[in-house]
TORTORVEX-997183 format. One record per residue: residue in three letters; x, y, z of N, C-alpha, C, O, CB in turn; residue number from 1. Coordinates in Angstrom, 2 decimals. Glycine has a CB too. Example, Ala and Ser with C-alpha at 12.3 -4.5 7.8 and 13.67 -1.06 7.14 Angstrom:
BEGIN
ALA,13.19,-5.69,7.80,12.30,-4.50,7.80,13.20,-3.30,7.80,14.24,-3.32,8.46,11.31,-4.47,9.05,1
SER,12.85,-2.25,7.08,13.67,-1.06,7.14,12.90,0.03,7.87,13.41,1.14,8.04,14.08,-0.60,5.72,2
//
This chain:
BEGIN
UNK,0.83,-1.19,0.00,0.00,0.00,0.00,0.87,1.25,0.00,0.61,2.31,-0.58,-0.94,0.00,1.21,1
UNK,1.91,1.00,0.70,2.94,2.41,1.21,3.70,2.29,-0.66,4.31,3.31,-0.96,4.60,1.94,3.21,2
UNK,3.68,1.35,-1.61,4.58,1.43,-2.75,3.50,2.36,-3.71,3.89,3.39,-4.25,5.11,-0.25,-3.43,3
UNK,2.11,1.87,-3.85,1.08,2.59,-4.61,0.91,3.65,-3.93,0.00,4.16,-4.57,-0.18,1.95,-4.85,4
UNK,1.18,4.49,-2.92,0.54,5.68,-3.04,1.45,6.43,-2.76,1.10,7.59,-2.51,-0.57,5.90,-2.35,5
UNK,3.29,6.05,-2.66,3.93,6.86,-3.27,3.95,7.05,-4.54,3.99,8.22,-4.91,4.81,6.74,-3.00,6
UNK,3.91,5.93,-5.59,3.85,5.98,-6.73,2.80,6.63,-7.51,3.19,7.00,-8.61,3.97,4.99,-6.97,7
UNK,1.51,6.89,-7.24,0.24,7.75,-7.78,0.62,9.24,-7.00,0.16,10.20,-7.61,-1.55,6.98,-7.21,8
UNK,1.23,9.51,-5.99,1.79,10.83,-5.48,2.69,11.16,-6.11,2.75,12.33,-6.50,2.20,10.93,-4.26,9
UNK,3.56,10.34,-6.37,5.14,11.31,-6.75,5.60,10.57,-8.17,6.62,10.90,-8.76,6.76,11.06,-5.25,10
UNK,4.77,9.62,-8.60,5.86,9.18,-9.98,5.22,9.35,-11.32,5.66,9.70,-12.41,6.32,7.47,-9.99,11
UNK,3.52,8.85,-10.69,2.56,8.60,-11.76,2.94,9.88,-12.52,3.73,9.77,-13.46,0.89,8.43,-11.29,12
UNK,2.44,11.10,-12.18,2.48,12.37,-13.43,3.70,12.19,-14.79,3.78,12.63,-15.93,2.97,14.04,-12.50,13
UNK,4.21,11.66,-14.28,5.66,11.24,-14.83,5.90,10.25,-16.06,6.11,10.29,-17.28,6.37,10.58,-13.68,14
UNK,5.70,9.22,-14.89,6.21,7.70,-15.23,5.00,7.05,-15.95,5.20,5.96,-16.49,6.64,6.73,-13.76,15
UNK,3.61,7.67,-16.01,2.48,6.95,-16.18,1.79,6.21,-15.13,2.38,6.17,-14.05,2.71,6.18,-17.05,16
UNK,0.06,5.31,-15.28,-0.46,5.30,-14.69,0.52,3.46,-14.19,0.15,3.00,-13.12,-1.92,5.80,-15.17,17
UNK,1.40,2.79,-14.81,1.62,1.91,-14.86,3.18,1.56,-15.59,3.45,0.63,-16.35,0.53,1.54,-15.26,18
UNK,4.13,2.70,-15.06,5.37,3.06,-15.44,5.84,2.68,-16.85,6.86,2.09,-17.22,6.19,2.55,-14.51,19
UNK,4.71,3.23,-17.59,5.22,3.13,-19.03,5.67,4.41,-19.30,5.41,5.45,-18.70,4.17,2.68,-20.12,20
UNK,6.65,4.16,-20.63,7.01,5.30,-20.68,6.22,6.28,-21.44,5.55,5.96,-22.42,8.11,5.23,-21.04,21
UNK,6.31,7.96,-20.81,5.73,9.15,-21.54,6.36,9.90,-22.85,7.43,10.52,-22.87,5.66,10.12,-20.55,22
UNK,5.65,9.75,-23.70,6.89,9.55,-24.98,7.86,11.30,-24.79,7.18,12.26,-24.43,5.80,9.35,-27.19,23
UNK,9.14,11.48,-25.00,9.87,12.48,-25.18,9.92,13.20,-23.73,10.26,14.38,-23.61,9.33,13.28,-26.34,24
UNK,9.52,12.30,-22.55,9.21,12.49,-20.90,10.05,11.97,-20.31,11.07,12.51,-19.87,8.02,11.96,-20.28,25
UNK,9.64,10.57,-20.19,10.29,9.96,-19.17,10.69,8.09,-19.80,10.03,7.55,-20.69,9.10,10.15,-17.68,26
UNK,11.66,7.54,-19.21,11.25,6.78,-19.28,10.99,5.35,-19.15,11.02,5.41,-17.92,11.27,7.07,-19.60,27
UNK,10.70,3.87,-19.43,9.45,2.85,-18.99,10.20,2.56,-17.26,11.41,2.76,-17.25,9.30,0.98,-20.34,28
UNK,9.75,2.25,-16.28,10.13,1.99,-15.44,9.50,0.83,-14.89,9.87,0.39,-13.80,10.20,2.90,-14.90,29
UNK,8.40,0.18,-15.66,7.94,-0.85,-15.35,8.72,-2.07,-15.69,8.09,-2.99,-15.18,6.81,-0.83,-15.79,30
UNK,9.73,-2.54,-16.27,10.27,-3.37,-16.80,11.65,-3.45,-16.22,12.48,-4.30,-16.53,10.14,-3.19,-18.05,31
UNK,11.81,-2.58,-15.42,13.16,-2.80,-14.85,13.45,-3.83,-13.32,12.74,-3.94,-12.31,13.62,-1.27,-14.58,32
UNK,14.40,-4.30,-13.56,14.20,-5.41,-12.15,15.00,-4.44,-11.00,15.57,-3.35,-11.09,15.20,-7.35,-12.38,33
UNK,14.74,-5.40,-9.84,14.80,-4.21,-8.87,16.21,-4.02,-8.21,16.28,-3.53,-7.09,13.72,-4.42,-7.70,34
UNK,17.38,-4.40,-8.93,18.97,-4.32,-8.67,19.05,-2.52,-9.67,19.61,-1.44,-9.51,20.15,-6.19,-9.66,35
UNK,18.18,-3.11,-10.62,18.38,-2.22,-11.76,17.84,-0.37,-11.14,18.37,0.73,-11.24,17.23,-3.00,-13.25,36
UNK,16.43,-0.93,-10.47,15.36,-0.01,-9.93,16.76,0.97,-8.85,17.38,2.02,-8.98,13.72,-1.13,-8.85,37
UNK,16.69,-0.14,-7.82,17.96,1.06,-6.55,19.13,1.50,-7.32,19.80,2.47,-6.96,18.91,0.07,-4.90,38
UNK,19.43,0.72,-8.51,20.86,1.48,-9.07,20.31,3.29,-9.63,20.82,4.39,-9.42,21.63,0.29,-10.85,39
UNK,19.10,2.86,-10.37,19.33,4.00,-11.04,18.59,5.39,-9.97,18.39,6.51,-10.43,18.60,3.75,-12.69,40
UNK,18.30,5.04,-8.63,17.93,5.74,-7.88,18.84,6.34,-6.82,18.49,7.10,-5.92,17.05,5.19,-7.54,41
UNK,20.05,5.88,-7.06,21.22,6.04,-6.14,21.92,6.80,-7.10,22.34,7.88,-6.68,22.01,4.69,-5.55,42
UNK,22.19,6.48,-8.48,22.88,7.48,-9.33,22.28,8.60,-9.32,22.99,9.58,-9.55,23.03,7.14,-10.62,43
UNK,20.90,8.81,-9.08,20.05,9.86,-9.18,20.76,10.61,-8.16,21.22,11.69,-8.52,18.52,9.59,-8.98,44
UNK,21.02,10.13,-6.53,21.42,10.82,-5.53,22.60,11.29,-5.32,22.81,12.04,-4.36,21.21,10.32,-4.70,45
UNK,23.96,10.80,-6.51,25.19,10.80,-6.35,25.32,11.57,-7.37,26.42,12.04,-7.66,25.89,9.65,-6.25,46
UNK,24.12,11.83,-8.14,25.01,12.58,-9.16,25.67,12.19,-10.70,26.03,12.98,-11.57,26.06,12.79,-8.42,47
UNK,25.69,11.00,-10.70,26.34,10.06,-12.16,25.32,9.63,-12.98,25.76,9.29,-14.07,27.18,8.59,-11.82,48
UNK,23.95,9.51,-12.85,23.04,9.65,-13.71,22.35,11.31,-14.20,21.68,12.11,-13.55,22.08,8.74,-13.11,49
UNK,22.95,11.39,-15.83,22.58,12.78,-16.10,22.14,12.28,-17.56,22.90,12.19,-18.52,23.88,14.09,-15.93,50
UNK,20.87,12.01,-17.56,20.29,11.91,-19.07,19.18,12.34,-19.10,18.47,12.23,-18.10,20.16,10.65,-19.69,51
UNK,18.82,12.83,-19.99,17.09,13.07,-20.31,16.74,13.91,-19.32,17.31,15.00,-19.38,16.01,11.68,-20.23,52
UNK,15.95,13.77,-18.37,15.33,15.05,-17.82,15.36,14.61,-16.42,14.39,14.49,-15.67,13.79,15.51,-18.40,53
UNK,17.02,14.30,-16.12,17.19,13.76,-14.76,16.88,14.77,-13.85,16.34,14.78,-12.75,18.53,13.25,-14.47,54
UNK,17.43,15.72,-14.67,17.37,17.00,-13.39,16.05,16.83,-12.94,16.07,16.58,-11.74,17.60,18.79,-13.89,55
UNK,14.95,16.87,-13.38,13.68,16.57,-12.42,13.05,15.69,-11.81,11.92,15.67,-11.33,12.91,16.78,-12.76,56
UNK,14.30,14.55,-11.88,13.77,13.43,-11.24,14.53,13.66,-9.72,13.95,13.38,-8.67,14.14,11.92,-12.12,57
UNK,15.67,14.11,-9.78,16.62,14.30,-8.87,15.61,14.80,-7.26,15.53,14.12,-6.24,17.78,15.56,-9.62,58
UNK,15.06,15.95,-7.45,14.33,15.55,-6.23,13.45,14.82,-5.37,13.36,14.74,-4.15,14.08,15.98,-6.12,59
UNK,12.71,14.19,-6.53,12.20,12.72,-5.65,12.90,11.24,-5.36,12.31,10.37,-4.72,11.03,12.25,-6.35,60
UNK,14.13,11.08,-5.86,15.16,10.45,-5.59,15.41,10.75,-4.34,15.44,9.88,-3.47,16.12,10.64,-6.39,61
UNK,15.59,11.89,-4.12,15.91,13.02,-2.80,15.41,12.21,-1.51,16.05,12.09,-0.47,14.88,14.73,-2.92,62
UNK,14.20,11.69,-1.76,13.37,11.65,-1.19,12.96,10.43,-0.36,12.48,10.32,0.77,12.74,12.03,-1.90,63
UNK,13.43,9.25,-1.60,12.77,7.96,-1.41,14.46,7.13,-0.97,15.57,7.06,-1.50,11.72,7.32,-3.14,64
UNK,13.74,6.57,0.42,14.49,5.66,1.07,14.76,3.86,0.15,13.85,3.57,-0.63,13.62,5.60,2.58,65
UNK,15.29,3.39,0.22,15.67,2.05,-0.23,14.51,1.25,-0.11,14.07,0.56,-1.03,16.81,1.43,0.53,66
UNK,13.90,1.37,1.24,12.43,0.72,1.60,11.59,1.22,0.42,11.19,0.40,-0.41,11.71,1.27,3.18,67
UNK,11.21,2.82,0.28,10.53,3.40,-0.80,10.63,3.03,-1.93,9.67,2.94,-2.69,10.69,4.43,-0.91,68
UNK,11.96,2.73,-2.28,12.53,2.07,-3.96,11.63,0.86,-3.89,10.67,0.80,-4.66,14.54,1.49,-4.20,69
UNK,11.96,-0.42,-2.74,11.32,-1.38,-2.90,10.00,-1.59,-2.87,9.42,-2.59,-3.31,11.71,-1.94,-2.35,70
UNK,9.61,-0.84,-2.45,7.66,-0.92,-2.10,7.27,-0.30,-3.30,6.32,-0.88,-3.83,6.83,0.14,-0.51,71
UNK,7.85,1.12,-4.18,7.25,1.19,-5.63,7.44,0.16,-6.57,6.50,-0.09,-7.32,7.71,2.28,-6.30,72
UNK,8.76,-0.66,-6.68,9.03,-1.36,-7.57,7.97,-2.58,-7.39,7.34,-2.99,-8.36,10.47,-1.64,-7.55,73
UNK,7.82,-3.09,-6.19,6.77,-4.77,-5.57,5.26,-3.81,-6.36,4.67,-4.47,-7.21,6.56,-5.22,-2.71,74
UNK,4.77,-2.61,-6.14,3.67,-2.34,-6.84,3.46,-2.23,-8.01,2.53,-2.69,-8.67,3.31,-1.58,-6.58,75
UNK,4.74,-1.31,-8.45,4.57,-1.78,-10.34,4.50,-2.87,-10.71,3.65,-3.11,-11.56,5.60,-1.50,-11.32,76
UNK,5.53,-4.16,-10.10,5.15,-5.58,-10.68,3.91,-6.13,-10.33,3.36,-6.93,-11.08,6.08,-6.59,-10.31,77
UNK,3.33,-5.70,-9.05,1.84,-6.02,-8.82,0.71,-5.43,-9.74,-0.33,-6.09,-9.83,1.52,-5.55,-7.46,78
UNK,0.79,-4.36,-10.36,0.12,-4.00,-10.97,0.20,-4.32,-12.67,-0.78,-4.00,-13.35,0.16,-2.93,-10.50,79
UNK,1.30,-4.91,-13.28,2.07,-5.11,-14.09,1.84,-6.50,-14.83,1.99,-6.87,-15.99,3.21,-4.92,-13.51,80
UNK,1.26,-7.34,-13.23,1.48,-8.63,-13.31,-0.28,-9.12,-13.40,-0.67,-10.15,-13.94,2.52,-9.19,-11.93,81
UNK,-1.07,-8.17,-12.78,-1.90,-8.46,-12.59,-2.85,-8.04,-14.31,-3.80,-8.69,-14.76,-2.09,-7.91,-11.18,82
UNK,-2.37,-7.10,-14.79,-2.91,-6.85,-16.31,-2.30,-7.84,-17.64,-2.56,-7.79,-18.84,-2.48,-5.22,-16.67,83
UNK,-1.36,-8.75,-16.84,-0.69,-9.68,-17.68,-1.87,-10.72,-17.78,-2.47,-11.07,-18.80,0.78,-10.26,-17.05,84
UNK,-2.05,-11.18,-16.36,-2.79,-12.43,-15.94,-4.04,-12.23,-16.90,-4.27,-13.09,-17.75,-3.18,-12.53,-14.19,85
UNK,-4.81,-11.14,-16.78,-6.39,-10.67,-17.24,-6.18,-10.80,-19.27,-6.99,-10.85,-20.19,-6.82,-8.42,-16.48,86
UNK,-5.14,-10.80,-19.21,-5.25,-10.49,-20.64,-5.30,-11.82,-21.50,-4.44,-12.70,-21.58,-4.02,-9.59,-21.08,87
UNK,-6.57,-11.74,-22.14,-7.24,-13.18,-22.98,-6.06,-13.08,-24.00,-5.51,-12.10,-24.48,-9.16,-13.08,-23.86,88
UNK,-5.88,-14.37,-24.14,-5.25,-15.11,-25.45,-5.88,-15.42,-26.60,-6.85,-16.16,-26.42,-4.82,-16.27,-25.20,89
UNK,-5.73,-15.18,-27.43,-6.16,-15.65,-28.76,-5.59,-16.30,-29.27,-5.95,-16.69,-30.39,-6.35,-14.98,-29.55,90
//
């Protein structure tokens, strides 16, 4: 609960309703595994990630504890996983 409602507070405008990417915005964050997720949230804090429109990601990086990294990332795959399951085959 604490991963979804940081993520509809501070990422969704961003990242989308389901961390896809916003074209020429941001981008997909749903597909990343979660070694990948704290790396690129720690470069955010150190400074060595500078692409695209880091500069405005940089303060909610600011922000989010390791716990926070992990509780958005367990919700995107919950939410991720759960539109996988629903989706009929043909």
């Amino acid at each position: 609960i604490s991963g979804k409602k940081l993520y509809i507070n501070k990422c969704q405008s961003c990242h989308g309703e389901k961390g896809e990417v916003l074209t020429g915005f941001s981008r997909a964050i749903n597909d990343l595994n979660l070694e990948d997720f704290e790396i690129t949230i720690r470069d955010y804090n150190n400074g060595s990630y500078d692409r695209g429109t880091a500069f405005s990601m940089l303060p909610y990086a600011a922000l989010m504890s390791k716990d926070d990294v992990k509780n958005v990332y367990v919700y995107l795959q919950s939410i991720n996983q759960t539109e996988k399951k629903e989706t009929p085959k043909n």
